[in-house]
N, C-alpha and C positions, 0 to 999 in steps of 0.2 A: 467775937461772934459767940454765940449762948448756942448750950447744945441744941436746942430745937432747929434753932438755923442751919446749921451743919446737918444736921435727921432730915431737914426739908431738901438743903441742897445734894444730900445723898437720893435721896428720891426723886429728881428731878433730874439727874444724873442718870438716873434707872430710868427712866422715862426716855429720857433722848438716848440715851442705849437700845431699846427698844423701839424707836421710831429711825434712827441709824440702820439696825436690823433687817426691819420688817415693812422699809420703805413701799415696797411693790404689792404689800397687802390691803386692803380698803379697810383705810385706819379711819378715826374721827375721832373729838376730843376726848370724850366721854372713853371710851378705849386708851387713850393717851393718858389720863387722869389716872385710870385703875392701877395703873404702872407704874405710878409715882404716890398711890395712897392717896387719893385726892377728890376731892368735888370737881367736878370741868370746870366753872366759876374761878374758884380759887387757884386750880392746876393754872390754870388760863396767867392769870394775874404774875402769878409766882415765878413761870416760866418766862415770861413778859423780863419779867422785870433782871432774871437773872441772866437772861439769854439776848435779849434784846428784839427779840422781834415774838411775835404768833407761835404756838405749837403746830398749827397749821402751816404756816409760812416758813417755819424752822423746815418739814416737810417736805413741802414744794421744794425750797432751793436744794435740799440733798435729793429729791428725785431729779429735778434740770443737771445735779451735777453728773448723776451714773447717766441721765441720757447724752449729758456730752461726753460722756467715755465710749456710748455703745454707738455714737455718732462718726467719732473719731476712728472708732477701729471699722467703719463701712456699713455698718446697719440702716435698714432704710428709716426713714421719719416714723412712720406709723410702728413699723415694729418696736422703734425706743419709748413712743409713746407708749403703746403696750404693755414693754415691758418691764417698763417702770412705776406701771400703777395706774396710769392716767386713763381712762377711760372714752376723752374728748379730745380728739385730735385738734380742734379750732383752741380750745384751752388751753392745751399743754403748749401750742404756738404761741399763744399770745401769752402766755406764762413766759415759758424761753425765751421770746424775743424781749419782755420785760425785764427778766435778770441777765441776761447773757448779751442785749443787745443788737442781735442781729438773729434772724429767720430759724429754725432747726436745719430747713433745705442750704442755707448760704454757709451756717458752721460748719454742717457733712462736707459742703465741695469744697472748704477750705483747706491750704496745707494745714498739716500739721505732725510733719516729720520731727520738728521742732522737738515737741514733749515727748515723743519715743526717742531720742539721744539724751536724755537726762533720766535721773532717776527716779522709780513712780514716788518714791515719799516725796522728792522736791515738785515733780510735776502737780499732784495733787494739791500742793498748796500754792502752785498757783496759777493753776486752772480752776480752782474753787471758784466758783459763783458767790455773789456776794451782794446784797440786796441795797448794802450805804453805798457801794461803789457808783459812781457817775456811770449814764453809760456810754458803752461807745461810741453809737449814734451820735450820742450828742456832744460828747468832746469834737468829732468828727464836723459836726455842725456849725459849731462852735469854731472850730480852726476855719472852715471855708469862709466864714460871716466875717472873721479879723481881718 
């Protein structure tokens, strides 16, 4: 790997540091880029390609993840929306139900004593949302259909 690519992947690093951070502020690329030294174009591409998904979409699924923390510990729908950034409660739904699989109202009334008896670094990883994951639904569909 040539220094520059390491200068870029450190910047890019700063970037998602920064969007880790400051999830619940109204980010956009252009803001996202400044943080990484970057064009939004080329941030775009670079982040793509290191991370695997959107700067945008990197975003989303760590805003869906602290709203299933603030789900889990009794928050209503709306206020996780809120307070996680999201501005459209129809969006942040059909976001959630998109990564996560099922409703923000059906995760809330879910158990999940489960991930409070383990520890938060294990639980985090794996209750992390996850965009390549199948989703529930549909493995779920998928067993009823066999």
């Amino acid at each position: 790997m040539t220094p520059e690519e390491l200068a870029n992947l450190a910047h890019l690093r700063r970037a998602r540091d920064f969007i880790d951070r400051e999830y619940a502020r109204p980010l956009d690329v252009p803001t996202m880029a400044r943080h990484a030294l970057m064009s939004p174009a080329h941030f775009s591409r670079r982040f793509r390609a290191a991370y695997g998904e959107t700067p945008y979409s990197y975003l989303m699924t760590r805003r869906i993840e602290r709203a299933m923390a603030l789900l889990r510990g009794g928050m209503s729908v709306t206020d996780a929306c809120m307070a996680v950034g999201c501005t459209s409660l129809g969006s942040f739904s059909s976001r959630f139900t998109e990564i996560v699989g099922e409703t923000p109202s059906a995760y809330r009334s879910r158990e999940h004593s489960a991930v409070a008896a383990i520890p938060a670094c294990v639980a985090k990883v794996h209750t992390r949302p996850t965009r390549n994951a199948p989703s529930r639904i549909g493995e779920a569909g998928r067993a009823a259909a066999a």
